[in-house]
N, C-alpha and C positions, 0 to 999 in steps of 0.2 A: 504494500500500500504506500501512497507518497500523499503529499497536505497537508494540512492542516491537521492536528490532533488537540480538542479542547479537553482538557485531564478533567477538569471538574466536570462535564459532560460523562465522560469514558465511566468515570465512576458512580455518576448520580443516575445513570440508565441500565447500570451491569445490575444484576440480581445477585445479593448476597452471596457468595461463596466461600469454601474452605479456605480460603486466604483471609477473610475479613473476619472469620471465625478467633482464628490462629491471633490475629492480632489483638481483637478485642480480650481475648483469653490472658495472653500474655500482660496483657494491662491489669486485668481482673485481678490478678497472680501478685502485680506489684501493691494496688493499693489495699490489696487483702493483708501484705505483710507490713503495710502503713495501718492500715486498724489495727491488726496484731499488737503494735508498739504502742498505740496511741492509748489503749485499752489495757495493756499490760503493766505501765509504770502506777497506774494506781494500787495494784493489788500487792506491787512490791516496796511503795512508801510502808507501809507500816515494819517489814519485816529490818531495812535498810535504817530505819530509824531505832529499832531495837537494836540492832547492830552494832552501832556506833556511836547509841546513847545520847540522843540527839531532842533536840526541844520543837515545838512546832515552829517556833519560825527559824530555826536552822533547815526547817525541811522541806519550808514552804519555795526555795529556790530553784527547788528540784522540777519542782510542775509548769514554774514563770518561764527558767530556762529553755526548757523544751520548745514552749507556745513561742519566744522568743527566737529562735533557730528556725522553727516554720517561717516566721514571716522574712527573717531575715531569705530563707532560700526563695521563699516565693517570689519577691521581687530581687534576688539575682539569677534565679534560674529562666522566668520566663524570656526576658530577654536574653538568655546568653542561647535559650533555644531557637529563638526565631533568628538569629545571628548564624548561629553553625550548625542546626540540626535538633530535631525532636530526638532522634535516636542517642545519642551521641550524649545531650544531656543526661537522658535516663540512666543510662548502662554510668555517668558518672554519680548521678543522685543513686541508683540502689549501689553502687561497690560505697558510696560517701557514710548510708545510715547501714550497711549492714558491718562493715569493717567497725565504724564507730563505736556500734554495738554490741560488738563481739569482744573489743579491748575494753567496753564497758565495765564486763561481766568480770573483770581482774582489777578495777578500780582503787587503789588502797585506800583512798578518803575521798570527802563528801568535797575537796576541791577539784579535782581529776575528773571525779562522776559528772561535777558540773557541766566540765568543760565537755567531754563526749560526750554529754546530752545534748549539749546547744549545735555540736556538729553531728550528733544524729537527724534532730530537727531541722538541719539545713538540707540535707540530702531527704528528709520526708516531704520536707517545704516544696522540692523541687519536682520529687516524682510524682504528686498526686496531680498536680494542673498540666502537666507534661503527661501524664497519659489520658486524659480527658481529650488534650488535646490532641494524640498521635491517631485516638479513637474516631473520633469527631471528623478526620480528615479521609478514611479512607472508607465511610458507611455512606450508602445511600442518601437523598437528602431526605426520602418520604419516610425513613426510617430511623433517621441519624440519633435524632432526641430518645426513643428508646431504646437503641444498643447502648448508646453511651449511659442513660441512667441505670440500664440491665449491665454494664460494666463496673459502675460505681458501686452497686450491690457488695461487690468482694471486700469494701471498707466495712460495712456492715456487718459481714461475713465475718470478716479477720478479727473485726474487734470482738462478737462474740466467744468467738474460737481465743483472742486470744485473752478474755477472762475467764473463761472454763480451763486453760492450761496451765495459767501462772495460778488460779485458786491449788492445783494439784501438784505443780511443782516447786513452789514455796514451800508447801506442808512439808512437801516428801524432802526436796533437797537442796531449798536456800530460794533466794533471789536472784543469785547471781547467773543458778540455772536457766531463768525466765530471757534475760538480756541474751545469754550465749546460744540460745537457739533464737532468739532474733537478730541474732547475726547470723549463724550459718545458714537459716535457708535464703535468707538476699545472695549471699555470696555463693550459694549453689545453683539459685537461679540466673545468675551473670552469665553463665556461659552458653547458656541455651537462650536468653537473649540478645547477647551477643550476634548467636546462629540465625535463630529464627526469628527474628521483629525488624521489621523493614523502615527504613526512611521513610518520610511523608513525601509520597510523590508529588504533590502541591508544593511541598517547600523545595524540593529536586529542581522546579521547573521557574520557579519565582528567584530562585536562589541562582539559578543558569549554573545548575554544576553537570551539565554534559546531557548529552544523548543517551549516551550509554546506559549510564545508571539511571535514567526516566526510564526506561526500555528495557531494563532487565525488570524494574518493579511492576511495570505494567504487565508484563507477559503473564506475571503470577494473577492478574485478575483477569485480564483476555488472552490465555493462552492460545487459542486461534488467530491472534494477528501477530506481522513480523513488525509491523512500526519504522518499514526502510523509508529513508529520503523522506520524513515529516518534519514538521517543527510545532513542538510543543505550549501551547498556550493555557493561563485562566483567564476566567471572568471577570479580574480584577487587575488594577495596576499595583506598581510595587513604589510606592511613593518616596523621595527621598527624605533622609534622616534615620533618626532610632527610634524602635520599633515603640520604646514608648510614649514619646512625640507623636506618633498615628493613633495612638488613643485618644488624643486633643484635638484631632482633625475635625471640621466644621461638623460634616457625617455624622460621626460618634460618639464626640464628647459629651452632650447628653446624655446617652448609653451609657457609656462611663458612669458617668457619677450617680446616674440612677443605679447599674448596676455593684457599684462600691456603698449604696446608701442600704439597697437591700442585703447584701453578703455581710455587712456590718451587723443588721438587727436581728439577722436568722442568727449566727455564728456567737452571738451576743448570748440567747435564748439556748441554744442548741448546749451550749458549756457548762450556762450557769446550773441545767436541768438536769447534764448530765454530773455536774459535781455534788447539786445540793439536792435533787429529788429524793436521794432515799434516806438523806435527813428528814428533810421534811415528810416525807407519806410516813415515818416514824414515827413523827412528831403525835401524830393521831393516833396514838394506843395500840399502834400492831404491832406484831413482832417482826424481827429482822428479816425472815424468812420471806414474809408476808411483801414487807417494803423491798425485799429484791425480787422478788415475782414481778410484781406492781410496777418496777420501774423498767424492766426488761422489755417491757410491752412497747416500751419509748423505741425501741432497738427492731423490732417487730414490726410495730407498724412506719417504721421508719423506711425498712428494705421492701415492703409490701405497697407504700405509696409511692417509691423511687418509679418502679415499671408503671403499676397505675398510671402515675403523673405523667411519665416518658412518652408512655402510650397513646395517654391525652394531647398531648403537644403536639403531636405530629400527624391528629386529625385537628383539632384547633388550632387557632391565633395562642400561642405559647407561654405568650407573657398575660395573660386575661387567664390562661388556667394554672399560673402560678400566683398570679394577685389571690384569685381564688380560694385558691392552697392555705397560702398564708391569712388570708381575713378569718377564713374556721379556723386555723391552727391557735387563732387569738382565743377565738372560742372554748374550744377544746380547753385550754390552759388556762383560760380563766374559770371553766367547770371544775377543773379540781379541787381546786380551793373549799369551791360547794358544794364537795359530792364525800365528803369525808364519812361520815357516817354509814358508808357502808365501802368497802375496799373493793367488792366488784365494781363498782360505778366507776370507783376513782383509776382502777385497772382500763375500763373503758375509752374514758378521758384521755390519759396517758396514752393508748393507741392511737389512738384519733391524731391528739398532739402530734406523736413520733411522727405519724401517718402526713401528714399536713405541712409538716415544719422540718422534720429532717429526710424527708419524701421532696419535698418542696424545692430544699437546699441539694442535693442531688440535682434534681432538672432543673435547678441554677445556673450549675458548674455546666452541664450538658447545653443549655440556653447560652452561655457568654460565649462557647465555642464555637455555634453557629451565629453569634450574632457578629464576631470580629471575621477578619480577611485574613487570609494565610501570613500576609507581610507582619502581624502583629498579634495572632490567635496566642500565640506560646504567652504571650506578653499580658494579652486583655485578660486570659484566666488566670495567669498567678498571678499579676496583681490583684483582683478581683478577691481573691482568695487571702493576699497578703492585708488588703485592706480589712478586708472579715476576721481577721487575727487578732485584730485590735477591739475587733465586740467582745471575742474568746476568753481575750484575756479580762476584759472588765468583768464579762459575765462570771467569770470562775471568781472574782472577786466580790461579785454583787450579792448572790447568794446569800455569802457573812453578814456582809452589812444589812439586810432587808432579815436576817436573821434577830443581829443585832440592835436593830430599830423595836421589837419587840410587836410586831404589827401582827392581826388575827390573818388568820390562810386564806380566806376568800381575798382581803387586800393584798396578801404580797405574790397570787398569782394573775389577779385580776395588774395588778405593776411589770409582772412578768412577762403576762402575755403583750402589754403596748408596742414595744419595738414591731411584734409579727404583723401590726397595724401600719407599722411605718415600711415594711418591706412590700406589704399587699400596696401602698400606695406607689412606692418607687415599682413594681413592677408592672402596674395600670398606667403608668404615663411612659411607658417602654416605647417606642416608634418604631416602625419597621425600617430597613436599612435595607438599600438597592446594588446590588454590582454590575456595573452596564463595561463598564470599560476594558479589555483585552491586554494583558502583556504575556511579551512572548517569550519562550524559553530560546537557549543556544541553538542557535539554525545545522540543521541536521549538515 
């Protein structure tokens, strides 16, 4: 064949295949062993703080640092992706948090542990927006919003998994057990990433790094064509400057800050709920057992409204079914507060929430990726994400305080839920965004 070849065409008319399978999987795989981590350092403060005989706020650095290193990678890794590669990134963000991880697990003190926490957190900062985004690039468009939120499930997953592993492996054989199996499986998984996970053909052809390697990637999803004597194009130009600079473009910038004002109030919500909910469903006379049931449900309906929501997106206007999302998610979370008198209700609720809000924030992460251009996707969703870091950290903070204030539980989740009001609003003035203009790859 000779012409013209539109990539973003080639891909958004091909029918899912074992290639797009393999990639999404591969992603699944990495932000599975980012919940893993993210989920696991909780269950191991108590034992690390017996350890070392340590007070609560010697121990409180342990959790800042981490949320710290996320943001720090999120806004250096996205741009260093959309500069040299999605691939290229990743393979350095999982060898960054699994190596980290693994010299964690031999820590002598609570200074050292600091420091390879905040450079685990860089290399997690970097992988989770960098595989949204490698995901995001090589799926259909009629389909795109839910493979990627059906990929983001594996965060869900991993964090599960990895609170069922470190409750078992603390008891049995320390803490330090928990960290050194979340290093070696990153560093196990490096080399079949390495193998198997392809470059974003989109950045291949925007980025003009040859014929060749556009044309060996493509063969894997049109193995019926040869792709001689063409010249590769997208939908979009590649504008000059740095890629963070095209988040401020006339275009986007609105998007932007709309979508940094919602990934701020979910991420806000999403931390404090997940730090202080099973204080609080405590607080109301059940027992421990009861408030980890109860709060699980957050986790639950969290990975069950990621596809719902994903699914909805991509027969709806995308950003109208995450306002959506987010306005009941208010809901939801302001019912708990009033549903305490009986623990299935408040079980309820909590789905719902999870369902609404960390459902929600999934087809978030999946929504910023089709909303930016290849020149600057790596970039729109870690910052997007980096920005939301800064709710994370409030919210793990806010908690204490709205504990502290002494206020009854209908007002400090009806307080709670406000932010999910300000994200349902920032994602109802969302605008749609057009790509008309053409540039071309290196002429065959």
């Amino acid at each position: 064949m000779s012409g013209v070849v539109n990539v973003s065409d080639l891909i958004n008319h091909r029918r899912i295949g074992r290639f797009q399978v393999v990639v999404a999987t591969l992603c699944f795989l990495i932000v599975a062993l980012d919940g893993f981590d993210t989920a696991a350092i909780g269950f191991l403060a108590p034992a690390i703080r017996a350890e070392w005989q340590l007070g609560p706020a010697e121990l409180a650095p342990l959790f800042g640092v981490g949320l710290a290193g996320l943001m720090a990678g999120a806004f250096l890794f996205g741009p260093l992706a959309d500069r040299i590669g999605r691939k290229m990134v990743l393979l350095i963000s999982v060898m960054l948090f699994g190596f980290a991880s693994l010299v964690s697990a031999y820590a002598p003190s609570l200074a050292t542990l600091l420091v390879l926490r905040f450079i685990t957190g860089l290399g997690l900062g970097g992988a989770m927006p960098n595989s949204v985004t490698l995901t995001s690039e090589y799926c259909p468009e009629r389909h795109r919003l839910f493979l990627v939120t059906t990929m983001f499930c594996g965060f869900t997953i991993g964090s599960a998994l990895g609170g069922l592993v470190s409750a078992h492996l603390v008891e049995e054989y320390g803490w330090r057990s928990v960290l050194l199996i979340g290093g070696v499986l990153p560093l196990l998984l490096l080399p079949l990433l390495a193998w198997k996970l392809p470059e974003s053909a989109r950045f291949l052809v925007i980025a003009q790094r040859g014929n060749k390697r556009i044309t060996a990637v493509l063969r894997r999803i049109a193995p019926e064509m040869t792709f001689q004597d063409v010249r590769f194009v997208l939908n979009h130009a590649k504008p000059k400057g740095l890629p963070v600079e095209h988040l401020f473009k006339p275009d986007l910038v609105r998007g932007t800050l709309l979508l940094w004002l919602a990934f701020f109030g979910s991420l806000l919500i999403i931390y404090l709920l997940s730090s202080w909910l099973p204080t609080l469903v405590k607080s109301t006379g059940v027992s421990l057992s009861t408030a980890s049931v109860v709060t699980s449900m957050f986790q639950v309906g969290g990975t069950l409204g990621a596809i719902v929501l994903g699914w909805l997106m991509d027969r709806f206007e995308a950003s109208r079914v995450l306002a959506l999302s987010y306005a009941l998610a208010a809901v939801f979370i302001a019912a708990i507060g009033s549903l305490t008198a009986s623990p299935w209700l408040v079980g309820v609720a909590v789905f719902g929430a999870g369902f609404c809000l960390s459902g929600g924030q999934v087809g978030a992460n999946a929504f910023s990726a089709s909303y930016y251009p290849t020149d600057c996707r790596a970039t729109g969703v870690a910052w997007a994400n980096g920005v939301g870091r800064f709710g994370s950290v409030l919210g793990s903070m806010g908690g204490g305080l709205l504990l502290a204030a002494d206020l009854s539980l209908p007002t400090v989740f009806l307080l709670v839920g406000a932010p999910a009001l300000v994200s349902a609003l920032a994602m109802a003035m969302m605008g749609r965004r057009s790509e008309t203009v053409v540039v071309t790859g290196e002429p065959a």
